[in-house]
C-alpha positions in Angstrom: 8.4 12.5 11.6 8.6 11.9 7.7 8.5 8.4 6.5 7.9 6.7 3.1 7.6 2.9 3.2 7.3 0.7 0.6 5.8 -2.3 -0.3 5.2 -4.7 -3.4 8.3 -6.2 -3.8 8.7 -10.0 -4.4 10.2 -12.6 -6.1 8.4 -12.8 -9.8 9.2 -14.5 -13.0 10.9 -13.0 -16.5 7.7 -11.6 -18.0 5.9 -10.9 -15.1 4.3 -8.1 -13.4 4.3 -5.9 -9.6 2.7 -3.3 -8.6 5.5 -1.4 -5.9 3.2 1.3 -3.5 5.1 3.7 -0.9 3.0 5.6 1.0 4.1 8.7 2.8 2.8 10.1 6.4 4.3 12.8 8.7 3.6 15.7 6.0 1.4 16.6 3.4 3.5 15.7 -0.2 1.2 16.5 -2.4 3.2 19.5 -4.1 6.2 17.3 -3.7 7.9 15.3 -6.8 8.2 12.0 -6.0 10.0 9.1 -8.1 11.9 5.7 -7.9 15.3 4.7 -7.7 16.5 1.5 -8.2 20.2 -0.2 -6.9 21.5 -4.1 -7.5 24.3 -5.4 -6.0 27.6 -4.1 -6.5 26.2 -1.5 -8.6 25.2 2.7 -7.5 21.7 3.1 -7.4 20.3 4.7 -10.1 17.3 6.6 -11.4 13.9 4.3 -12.4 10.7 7.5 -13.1 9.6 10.2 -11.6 6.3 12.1 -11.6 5.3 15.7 -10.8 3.5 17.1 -7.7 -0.1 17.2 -10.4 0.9 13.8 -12.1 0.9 15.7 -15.5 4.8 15.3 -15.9 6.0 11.7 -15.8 9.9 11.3 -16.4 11.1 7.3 -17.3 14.8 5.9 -17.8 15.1 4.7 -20.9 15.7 0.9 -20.1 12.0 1.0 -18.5 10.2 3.3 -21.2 7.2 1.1 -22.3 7.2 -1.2 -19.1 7.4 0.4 -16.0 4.1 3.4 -15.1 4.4 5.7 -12.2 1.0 7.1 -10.5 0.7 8.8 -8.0 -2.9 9.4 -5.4 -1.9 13.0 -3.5 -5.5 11.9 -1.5 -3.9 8.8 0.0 0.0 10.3 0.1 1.3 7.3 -2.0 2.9 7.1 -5.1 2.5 3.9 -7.2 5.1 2.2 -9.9 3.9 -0.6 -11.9 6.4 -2.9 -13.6 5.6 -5.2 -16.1 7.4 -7.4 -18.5 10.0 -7.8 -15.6 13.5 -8.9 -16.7 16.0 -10.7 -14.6 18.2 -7.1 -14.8 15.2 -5.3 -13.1 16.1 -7.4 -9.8 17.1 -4.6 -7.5 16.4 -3.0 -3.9 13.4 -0.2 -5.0 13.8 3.2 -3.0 10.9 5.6 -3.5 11.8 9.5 -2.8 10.0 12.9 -2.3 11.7 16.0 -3.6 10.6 19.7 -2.9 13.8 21.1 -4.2 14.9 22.1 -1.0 14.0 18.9 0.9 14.4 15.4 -0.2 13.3 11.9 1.5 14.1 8.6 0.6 12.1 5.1 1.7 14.0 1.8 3.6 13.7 0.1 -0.1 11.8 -2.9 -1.4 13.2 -6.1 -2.8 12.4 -7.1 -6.5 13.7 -10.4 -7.7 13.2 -11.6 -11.1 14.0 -15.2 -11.9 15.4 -16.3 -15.6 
């Protein structure tokens, strides 16, 4: 059975930083995309980085360019994203995901608050 959880979320202050893991088990995802979404209340979720099955090609939405870095460690199935400078419009359920293409998984989500 495929599963991705997540972990790292929290309540933080403007400025601050967190480090969100998800680490995958059930398959081997190393030759797998995998990425971050993001989605706050009353709004559609929406697309936060992504980062190639090597970790040569990182990909970041513009409103986190400069503050948010995806990793990823294919040895320990688990793909990193660490947010700093948080802003109180970054508060948002994080979903991590694992695209082949052909087959795509999504995590339960993490919380992220960030207080003004």
């Amino acid at each position: 059975q495929v599963q991705l959880v997540e972990s790292g979320g929290g309540l933080v202050q403007a400025g601050g930083s967190l480090r969100l893991s998800c680490a995958a088990s059930g398959r081997t995802f190393s030759s797998y995309t995998l990425g971050w979404f993001r989605q706050a209340p009353g709004k559609e979720r929406e697309f936060v980085a992504r980062i190639s099955w090597s970790g040569g090609g990182t990909y970041y939405a513009d409103f986190v360019k400069g503050r948010f870095t995806i990793s990823r460690d294919n040895a320990k199935n688990t793909v990193y994203l660490q947010m700093n400078i948080l802003k109180p419009e970054d508060t948002a359920v994080y979903y991590c995901y694992a695209s082949s293409g052909s087959a795509n998984y999504w995590g339960q989500g993490t919380q992220v608050t960030v207080s003004s």
